[in-house]
Biotite code that builds the C-alpha atoms (Angstrom):
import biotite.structure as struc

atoms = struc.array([
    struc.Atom([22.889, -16.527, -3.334], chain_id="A", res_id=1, res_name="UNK", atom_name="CA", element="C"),
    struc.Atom([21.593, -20.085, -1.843], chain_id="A", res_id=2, res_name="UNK", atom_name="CA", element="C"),
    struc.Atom([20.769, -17.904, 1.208], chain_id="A", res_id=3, res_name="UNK", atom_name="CA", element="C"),
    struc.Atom([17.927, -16.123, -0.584], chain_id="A", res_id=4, res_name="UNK", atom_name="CA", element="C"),
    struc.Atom([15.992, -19.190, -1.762], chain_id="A", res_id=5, res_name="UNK", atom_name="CA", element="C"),
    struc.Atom([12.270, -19.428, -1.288], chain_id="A", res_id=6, res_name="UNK", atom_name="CA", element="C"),
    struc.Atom([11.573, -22.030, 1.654], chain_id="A", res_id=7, res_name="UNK", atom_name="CA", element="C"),
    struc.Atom([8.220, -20.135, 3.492], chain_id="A", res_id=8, res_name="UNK", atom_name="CA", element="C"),
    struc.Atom([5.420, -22.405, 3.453], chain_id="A", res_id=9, res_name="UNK", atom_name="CA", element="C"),
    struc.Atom([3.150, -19.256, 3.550], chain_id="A", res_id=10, res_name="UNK", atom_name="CA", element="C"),
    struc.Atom([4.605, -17.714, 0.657], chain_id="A", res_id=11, res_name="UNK", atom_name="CA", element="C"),
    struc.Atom([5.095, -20.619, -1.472], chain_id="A", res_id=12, res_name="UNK", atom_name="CA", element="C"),
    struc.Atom([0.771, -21.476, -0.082], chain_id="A", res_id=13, res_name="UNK", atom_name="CA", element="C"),
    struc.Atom([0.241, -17.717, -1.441], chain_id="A", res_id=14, res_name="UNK", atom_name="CA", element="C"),
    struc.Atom([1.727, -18.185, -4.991], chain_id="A", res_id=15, res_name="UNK", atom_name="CA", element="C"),
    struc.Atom([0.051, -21.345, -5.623], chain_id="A", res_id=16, res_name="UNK", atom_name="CA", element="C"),
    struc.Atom([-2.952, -19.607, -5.055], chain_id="A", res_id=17, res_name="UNK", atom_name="CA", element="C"),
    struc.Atom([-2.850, -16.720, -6.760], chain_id="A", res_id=18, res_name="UNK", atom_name="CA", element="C"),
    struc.Atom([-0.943, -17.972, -9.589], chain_id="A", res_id=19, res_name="UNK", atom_name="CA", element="C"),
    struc.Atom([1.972, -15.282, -9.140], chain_id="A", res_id=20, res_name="UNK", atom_name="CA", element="C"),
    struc.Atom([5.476, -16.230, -10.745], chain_id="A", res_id=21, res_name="UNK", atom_name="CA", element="C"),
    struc.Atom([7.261, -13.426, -8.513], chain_id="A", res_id=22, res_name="UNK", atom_name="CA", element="C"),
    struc.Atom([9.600, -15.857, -7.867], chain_id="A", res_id=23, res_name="UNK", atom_name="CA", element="C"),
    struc.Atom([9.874, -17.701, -11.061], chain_id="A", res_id=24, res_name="UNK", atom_name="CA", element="C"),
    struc.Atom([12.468, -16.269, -13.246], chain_id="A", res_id=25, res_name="UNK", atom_name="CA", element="C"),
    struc.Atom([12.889, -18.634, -16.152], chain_id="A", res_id=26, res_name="UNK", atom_name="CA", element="C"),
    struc.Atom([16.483, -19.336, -15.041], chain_id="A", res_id=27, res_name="UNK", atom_name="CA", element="C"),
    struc.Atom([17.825, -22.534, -13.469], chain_id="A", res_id=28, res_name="UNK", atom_name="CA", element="C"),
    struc.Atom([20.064, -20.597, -11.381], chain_id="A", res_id=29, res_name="UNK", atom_name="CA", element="C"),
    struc.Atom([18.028, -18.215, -10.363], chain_id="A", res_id=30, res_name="UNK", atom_name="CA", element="C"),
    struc.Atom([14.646, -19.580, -9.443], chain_id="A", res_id=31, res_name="UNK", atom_name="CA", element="C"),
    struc.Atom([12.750, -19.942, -6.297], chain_id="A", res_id=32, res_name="UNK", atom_name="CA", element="C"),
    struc.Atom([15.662, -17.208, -5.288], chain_id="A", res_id=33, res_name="UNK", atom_name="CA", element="C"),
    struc.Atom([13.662, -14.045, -3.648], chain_id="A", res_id=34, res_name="UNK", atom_name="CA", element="C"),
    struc.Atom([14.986, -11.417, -6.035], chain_id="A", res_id=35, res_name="UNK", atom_name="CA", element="C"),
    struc.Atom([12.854, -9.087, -7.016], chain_id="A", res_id=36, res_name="UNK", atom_name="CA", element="C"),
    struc.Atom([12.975, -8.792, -10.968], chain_id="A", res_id=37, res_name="UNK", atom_name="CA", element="C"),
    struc.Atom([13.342, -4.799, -11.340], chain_id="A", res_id=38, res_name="UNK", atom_name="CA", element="C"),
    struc.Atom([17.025, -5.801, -10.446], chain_id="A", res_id=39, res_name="UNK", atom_name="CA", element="C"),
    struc.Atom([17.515, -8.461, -13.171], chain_id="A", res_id=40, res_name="UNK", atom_name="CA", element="C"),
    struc.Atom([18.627, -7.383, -15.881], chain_id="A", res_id=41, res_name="UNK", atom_name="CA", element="C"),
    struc.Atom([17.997, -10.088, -18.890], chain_id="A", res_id=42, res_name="UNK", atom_name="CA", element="C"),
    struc.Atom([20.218, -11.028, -22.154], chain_id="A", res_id=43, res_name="UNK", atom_name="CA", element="C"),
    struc.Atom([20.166, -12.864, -25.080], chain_id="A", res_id=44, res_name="UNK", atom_name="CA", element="C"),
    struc.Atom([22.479, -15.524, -23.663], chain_id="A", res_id=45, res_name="UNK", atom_name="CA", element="C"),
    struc.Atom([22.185, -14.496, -19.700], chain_id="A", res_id=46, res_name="UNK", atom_name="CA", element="C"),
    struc.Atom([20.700, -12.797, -16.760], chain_id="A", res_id=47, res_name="UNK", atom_name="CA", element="C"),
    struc.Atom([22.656, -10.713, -14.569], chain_id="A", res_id=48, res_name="UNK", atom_name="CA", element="C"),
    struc.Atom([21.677, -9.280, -10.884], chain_id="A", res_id=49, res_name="UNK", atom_name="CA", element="C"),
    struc.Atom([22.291, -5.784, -10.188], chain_id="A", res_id=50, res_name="UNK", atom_name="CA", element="C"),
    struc.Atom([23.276, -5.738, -6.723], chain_id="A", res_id=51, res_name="UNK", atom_name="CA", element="C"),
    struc.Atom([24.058, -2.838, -4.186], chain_id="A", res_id=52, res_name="UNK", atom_name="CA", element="C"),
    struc.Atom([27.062, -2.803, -2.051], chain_id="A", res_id=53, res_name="UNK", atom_name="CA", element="C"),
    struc.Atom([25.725, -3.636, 1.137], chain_id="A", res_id=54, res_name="UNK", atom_name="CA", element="C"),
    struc.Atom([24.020, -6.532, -0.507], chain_id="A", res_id=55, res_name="UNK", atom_name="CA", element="C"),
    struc.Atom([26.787, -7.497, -2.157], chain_id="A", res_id=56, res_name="UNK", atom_name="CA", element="C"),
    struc.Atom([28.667, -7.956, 0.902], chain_id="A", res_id=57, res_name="UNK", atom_name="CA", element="C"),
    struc.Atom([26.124, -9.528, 2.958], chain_id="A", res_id=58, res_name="UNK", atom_name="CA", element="C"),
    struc.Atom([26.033, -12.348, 0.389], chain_id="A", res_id=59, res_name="UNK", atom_name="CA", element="C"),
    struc.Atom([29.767, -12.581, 0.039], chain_id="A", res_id=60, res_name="UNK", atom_name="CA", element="C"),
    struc.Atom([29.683, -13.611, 4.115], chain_id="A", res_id=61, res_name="UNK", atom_name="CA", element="C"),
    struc.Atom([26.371, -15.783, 3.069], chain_id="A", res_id=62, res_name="UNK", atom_name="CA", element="C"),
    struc.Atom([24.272, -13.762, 4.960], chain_id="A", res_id=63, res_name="UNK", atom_name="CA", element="C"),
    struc.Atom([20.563, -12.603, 4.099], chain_id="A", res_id=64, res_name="UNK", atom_name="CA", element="C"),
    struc.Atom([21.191, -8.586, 3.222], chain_id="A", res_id=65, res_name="UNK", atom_name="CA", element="C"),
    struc.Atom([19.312, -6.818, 5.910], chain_id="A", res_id=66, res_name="UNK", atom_name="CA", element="C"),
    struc.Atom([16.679, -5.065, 3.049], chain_id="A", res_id=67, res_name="UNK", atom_name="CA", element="C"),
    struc.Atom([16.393, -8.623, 1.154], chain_id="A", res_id=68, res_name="UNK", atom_name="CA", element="C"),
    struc.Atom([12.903, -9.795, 0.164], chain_id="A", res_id=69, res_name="UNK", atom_name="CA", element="C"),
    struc.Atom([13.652, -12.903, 2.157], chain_id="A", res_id=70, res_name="UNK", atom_name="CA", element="C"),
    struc.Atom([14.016, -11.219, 5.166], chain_id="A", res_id=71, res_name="UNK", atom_name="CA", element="C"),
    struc.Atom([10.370, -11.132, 5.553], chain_id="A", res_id=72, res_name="UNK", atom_name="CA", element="C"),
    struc.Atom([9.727, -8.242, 3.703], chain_id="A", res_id=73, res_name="UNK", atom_name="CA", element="C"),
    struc.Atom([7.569, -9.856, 0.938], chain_id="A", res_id=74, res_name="UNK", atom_name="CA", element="C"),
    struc.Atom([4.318, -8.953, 0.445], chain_id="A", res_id=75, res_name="UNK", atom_name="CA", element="C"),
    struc.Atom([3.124, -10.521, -2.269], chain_id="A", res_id=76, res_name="UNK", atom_name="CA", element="C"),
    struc.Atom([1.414, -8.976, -5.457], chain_id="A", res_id=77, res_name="UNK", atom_name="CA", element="C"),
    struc.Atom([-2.646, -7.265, -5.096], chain_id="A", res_id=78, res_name="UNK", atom_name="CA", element="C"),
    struc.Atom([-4.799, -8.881, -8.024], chain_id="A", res_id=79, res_name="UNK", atom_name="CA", element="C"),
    struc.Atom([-5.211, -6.865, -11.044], chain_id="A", res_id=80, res_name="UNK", atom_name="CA", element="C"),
    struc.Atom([-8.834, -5.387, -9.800], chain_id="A", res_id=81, res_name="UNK", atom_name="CA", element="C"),
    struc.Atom([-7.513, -4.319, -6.652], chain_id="A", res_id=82, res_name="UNK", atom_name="CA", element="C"),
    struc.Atom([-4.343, -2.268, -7.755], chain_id="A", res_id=83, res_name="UNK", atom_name="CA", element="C"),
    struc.Atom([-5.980, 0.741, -8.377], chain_id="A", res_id=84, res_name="UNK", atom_name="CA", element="C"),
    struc.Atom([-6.773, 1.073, -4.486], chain_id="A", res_id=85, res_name="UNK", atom_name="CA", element="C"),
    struc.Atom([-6.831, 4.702, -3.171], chain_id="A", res_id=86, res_name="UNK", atom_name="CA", element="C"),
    struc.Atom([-4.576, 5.370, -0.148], chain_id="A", res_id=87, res_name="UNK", atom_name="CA", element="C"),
    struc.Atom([-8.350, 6.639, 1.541], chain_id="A", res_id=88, res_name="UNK", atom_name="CA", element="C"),
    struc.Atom([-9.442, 2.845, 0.733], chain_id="A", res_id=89, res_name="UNK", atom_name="CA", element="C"),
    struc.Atom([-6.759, 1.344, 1.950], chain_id="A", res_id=90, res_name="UNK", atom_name="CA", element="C"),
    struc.Atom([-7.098, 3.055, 4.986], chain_id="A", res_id=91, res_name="UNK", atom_name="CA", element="C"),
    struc.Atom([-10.549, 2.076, 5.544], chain_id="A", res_id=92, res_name="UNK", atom_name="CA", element="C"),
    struc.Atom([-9.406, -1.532, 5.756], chain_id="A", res_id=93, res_name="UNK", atom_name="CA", element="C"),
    struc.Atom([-6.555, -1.144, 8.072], chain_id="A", res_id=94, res_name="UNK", atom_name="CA", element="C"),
    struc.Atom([-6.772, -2.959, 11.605], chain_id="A", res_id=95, res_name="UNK", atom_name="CA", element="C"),
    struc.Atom([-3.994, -0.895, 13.060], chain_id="A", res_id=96, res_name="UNK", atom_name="CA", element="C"),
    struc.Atom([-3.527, 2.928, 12.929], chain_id="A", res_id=97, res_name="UNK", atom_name="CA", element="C"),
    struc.Atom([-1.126, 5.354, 13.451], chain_id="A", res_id=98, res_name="UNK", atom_name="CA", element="C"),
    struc.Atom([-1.347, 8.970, 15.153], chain_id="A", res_id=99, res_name="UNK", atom_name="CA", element="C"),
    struc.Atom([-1.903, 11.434, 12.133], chain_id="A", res_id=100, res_name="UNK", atom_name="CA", element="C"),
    struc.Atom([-2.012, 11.872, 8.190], chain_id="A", res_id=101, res_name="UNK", atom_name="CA", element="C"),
    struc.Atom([-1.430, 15.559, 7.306], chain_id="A", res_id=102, res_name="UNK", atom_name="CA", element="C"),
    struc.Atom([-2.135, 16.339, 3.604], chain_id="A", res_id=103, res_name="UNK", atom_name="CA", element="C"),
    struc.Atom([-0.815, 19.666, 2.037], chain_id="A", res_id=104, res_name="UNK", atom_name="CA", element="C"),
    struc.Atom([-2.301, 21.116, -1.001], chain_id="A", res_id=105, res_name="UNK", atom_name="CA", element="C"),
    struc.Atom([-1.080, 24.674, -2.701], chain_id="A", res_id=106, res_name="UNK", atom_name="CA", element="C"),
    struc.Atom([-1.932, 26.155, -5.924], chain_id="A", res_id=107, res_name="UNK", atom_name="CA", element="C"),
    struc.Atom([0.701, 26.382, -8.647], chain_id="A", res_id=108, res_name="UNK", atom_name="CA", element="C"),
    struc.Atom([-0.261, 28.472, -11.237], chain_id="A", res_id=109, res_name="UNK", atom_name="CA", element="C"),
    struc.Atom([2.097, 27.794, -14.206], chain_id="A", res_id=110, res_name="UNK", atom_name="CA", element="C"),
    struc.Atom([0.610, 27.374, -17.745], chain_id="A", res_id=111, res_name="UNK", atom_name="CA", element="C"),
    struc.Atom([0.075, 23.665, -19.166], chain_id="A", res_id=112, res_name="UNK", atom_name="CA", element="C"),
    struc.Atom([0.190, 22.294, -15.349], chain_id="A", res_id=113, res_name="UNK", atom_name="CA", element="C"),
    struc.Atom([-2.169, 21.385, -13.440], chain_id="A", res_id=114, res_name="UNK", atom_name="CA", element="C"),
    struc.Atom([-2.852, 24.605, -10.855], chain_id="A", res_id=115, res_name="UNK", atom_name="CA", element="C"),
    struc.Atom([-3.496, 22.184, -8.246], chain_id="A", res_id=116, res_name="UNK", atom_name="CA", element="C"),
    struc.Atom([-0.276, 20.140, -6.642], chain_id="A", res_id=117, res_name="UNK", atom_name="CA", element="C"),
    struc.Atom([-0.278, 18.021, -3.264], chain_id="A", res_id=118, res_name="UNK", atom_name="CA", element="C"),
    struc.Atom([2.856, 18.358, -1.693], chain_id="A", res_id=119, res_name="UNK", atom_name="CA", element="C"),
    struc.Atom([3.359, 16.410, 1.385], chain_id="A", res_id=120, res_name="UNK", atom_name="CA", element="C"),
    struc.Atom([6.400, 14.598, 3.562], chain_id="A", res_id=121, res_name="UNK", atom_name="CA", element="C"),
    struc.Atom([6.274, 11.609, 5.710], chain_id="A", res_id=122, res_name="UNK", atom_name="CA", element="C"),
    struc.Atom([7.956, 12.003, 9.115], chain_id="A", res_id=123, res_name="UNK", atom_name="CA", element="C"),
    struc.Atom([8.286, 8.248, 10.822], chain_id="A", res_id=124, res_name="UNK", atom_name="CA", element="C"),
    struc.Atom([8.754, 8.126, 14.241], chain_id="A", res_id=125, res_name="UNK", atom_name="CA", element="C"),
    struc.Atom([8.380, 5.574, 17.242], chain_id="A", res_id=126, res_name="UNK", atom_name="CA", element="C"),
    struc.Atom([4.591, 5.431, 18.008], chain_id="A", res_id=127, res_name="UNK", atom_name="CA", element="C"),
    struc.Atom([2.202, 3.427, 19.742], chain_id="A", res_id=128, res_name="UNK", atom_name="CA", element="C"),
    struc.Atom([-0.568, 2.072, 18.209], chain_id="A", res_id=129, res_name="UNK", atom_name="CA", element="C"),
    struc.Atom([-3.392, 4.112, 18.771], chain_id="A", res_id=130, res_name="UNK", atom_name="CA", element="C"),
    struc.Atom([-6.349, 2.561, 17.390], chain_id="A", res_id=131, res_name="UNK", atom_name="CA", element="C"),
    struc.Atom([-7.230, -1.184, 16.921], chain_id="A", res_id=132, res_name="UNK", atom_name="CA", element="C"),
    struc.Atom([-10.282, -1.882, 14.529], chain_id="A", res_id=133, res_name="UNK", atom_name="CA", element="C"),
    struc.Atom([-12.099, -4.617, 16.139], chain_id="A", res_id=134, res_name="UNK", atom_name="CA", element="C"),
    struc.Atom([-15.063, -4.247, 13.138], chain_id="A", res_id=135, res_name="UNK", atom_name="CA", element="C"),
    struc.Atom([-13.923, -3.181, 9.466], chain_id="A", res_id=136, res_name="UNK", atom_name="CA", element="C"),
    struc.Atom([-14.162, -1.432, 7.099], chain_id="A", res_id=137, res_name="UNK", atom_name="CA", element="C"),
    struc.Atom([-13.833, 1.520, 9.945], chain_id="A", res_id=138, res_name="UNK", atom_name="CA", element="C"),
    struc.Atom([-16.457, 4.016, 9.708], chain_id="A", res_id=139, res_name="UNK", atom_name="CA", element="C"),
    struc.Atom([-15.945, 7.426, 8.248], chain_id="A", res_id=140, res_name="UNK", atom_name="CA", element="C"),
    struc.Atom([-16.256, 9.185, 11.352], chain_id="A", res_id=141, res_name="UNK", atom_name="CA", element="C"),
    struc.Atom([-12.663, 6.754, 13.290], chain_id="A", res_id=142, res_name="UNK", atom_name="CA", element="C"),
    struc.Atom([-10.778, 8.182, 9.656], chain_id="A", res_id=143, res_name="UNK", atom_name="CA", element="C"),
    struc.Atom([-11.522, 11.505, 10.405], chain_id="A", res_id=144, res_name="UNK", atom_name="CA", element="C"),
    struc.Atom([-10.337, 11.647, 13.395], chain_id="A", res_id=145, res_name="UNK", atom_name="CA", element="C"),
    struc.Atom([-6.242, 10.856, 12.118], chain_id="A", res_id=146, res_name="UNK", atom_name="CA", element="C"),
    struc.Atom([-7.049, 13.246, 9.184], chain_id="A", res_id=147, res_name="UNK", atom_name="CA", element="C"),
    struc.Atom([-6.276, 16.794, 8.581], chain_id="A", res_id=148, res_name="UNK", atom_name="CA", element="C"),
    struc.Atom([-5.916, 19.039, 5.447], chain_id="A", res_id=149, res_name="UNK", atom_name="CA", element="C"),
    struc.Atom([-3.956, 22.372, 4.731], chain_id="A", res_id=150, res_name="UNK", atom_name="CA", element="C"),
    struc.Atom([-4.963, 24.312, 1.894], chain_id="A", res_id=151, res_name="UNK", atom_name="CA", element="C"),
    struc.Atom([-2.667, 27.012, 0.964], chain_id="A", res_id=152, res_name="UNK", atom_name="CA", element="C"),
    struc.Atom([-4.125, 29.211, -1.902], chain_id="A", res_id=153, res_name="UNK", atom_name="CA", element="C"),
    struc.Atom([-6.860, 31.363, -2.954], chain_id="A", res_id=154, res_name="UNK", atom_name="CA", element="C"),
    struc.Atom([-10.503, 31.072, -2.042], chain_id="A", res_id=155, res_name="UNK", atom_name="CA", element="C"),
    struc.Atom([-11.911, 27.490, -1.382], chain_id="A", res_id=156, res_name="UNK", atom_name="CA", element="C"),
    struc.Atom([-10.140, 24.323, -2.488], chain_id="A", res_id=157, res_name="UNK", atom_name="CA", element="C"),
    struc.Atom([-12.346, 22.500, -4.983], chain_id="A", res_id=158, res_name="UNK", atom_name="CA", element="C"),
    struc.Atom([-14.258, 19.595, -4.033], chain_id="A", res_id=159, res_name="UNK", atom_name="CA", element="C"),
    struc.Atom([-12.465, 17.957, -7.417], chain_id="A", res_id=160, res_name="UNK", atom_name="CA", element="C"),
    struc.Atom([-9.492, 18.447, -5.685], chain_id="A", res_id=161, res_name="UNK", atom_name="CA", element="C"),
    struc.Atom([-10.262, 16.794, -3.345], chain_id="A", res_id=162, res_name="UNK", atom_name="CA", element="C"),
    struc.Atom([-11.371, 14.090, -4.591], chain_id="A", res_id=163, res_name="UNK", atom_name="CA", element="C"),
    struc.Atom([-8.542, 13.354, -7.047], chain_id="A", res_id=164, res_name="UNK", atom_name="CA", element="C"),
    struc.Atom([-6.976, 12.746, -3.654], chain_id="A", res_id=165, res_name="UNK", atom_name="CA", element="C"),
    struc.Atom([-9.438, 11.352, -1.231], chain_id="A", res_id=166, res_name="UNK", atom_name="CA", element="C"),
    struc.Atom([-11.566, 9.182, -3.358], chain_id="A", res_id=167, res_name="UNK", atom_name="CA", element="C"),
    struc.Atom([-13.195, 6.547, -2.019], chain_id="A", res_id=168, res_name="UNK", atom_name="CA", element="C"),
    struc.Atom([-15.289, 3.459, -3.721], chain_id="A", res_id=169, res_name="UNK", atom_name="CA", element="C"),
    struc.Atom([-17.648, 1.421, -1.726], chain_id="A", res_id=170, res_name="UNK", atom_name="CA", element="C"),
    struc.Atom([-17.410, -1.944, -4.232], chain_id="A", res_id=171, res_name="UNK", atom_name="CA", element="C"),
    struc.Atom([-13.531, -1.500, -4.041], chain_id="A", res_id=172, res_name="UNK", atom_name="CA", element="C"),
    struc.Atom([-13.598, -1.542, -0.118], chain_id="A", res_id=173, res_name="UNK", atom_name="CA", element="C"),
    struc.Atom([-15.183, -4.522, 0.212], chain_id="A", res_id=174, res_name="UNK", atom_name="CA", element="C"),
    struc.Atom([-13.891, -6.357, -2.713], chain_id="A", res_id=175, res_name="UNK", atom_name="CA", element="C"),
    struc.Atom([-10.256, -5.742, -0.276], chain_id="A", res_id=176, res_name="UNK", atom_name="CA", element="C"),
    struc.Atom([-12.025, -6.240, 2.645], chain_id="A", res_id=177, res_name="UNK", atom_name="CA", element="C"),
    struc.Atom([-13.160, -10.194, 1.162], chain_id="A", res_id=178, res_name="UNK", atom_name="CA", element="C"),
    struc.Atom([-9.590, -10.220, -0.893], chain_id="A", res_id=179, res_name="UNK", atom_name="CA", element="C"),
    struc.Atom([-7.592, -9.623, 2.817], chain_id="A", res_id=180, res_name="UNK", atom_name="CA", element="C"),
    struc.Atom([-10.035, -12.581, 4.401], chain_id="A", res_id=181, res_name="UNK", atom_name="CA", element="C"),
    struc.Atom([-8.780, -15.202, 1.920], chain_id="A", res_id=182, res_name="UNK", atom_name="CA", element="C"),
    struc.Atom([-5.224, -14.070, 1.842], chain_id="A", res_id=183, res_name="UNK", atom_name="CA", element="C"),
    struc.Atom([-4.192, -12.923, 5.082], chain_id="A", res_id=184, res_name="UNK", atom_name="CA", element="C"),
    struc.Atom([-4.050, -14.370, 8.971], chain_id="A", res_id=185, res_name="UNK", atom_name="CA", element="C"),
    struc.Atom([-5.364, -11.694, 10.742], chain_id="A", res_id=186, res_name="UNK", atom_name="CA", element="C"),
    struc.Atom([-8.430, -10.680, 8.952], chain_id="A", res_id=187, res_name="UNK", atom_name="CA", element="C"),
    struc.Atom([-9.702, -14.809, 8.552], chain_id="A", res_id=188, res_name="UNK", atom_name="CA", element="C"),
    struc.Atom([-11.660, -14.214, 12.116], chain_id="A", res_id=189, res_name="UNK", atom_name="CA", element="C"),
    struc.Atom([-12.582, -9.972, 11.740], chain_id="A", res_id=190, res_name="UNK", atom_name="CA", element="C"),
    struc.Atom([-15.736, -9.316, 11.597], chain_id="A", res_id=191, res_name="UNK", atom_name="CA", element="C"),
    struc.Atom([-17.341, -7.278, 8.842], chain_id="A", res_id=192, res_name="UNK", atom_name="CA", element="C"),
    struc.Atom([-19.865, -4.533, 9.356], chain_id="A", res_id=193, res_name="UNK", atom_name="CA", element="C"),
    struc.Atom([-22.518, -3.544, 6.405], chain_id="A", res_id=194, res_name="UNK", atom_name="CA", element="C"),
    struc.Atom([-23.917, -0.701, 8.086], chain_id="A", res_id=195, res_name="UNK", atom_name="CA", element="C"),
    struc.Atom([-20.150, 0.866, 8.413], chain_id="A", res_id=196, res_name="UNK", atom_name="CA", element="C"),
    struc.Atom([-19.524, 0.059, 4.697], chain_id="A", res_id=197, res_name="UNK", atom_name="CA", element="C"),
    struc.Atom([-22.857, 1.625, 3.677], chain_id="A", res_id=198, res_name="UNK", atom_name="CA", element="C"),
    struc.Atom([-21.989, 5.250, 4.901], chain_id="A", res_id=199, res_name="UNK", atom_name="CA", element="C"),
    struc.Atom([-19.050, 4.712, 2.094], chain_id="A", res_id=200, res_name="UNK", atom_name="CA", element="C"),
    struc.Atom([-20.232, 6.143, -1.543], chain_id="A", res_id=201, res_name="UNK", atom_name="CA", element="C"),
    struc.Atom([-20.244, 4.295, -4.825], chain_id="A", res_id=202, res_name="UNK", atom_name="CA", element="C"),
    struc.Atom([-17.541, 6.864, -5.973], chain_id="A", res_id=203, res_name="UNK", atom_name="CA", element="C"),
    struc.Atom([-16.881, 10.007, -4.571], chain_id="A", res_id=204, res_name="UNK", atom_name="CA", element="C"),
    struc.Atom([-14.945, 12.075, -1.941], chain_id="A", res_id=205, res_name="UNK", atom_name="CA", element="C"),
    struc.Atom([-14.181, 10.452, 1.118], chain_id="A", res_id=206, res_name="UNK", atom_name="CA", element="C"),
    struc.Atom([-17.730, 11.443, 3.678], chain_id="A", res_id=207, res_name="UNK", atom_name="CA", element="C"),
    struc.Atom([-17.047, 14.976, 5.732], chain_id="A", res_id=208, res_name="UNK", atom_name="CA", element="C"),
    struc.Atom([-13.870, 15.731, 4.132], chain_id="A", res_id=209, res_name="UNK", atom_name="CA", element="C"),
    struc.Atom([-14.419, 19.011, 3.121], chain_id="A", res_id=210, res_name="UNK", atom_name="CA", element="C"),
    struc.Atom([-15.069, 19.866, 6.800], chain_id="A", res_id=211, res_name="UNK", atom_name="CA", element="C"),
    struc.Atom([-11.205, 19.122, 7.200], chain_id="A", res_id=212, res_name="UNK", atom_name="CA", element="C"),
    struc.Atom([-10.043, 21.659, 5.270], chain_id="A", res_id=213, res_name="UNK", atom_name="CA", element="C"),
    struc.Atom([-7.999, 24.195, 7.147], chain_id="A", res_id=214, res_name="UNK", atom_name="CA", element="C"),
    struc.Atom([-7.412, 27.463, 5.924], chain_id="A", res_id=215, res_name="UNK", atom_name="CA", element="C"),
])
């Protein structure tokens, strides 16, 4: 397990800084090891590790496990105000983006459910990166472009709807936009654009949306 021991000088900058204890288990054994603590599993008298096979193994030969935390696939934890980020402000934020997001809503009328469900699948494929902000947050109209929505159902989909999925806050944007600055290498020298964040409401559905709607 020595093999999974925290020794980044970025991570161990990051959780000084934000106070996190992701890595801080209240075990002499186990801390400063990059476990992540949905797999411990803790006792009166001890801690034990649930492990998967191919993790198991990997250990065994004193190898980092290919999926391990420590094989730079941290990411450290948001702060509390910033966990309730919408996928739509996320986006915004983003330097790098990919080719498409299609979003697939149906009605499902069944009694005591909600009649409106998003169904959806992810496909991941080799791509190149197609766009590369140079200003954030991006503006509504470089989103809309990668965006495209399916309705299958009666009549017109709701703007409610919609905006249960595609809401967007203005404060929250920024408040990632300034978080990202302080805690991340590539955003310490991006430049930051009030006129782009002003065509972002205070809270509503994400600007134009409605126009992506297809039929």
């Amino acid at each position: 397990m020595s093999v999974l021991r925290l020794d980044d000088e970025r991570i161990e900058s990051y959780l000084q800084r934000s106070g996190c204890e992701d890595f801080s288990h209240h075990n002499e054994v186990l801390d400063r090891l990059m476990l992540d603590r949905s797999g411990l599993v803790e006792g009166t008298d001890k801690t034990s590790v649930q492990l998967c096979h191919e993790c198991f193994n990997a250990l065994r030969k004193n190898k980092i496990p290919k999926f391990a935390l420590k094989n730079d696939l941290y990411r450290g934890q948001l702060p509390v105000h910033l966990q309730d980020l919408t996928w739509m402000e996320e986006m915004t934020c983003a330097i790098y983006r990919n080719t498409a997001h299609v979003t697939k809503i149906y009605e499902k009328a069944r009694e005591g459910v909600n009649p409106l469900t998003c169904v959806g699948n992810v496909c991941a494929h080799d791509l190149n990166v197609v766009s590369t902000a140079s200003k954030l947050p991006r503006t509504p109209a470089d989103i809309k472009g990668h965006l495209s929505i399916v309705w299958v159902g009666r009549g017109v989909v709701r703007r409610k709807a919609l905006k249960t999925l595609f809401k967007i806050r203005k404060a929250k944007v920024w408040a990632f936009l300034c978080w990202l600055r302080e805690n991340n290498e590539l955003y310490k020298h991006m430049d930051y654009s009030q006129d782009a964040l002003d065509q972002y409401p205070e809270d509503d559905v994400f600007p134009g949306i409605e126009d992506l709607v297809i039929h």
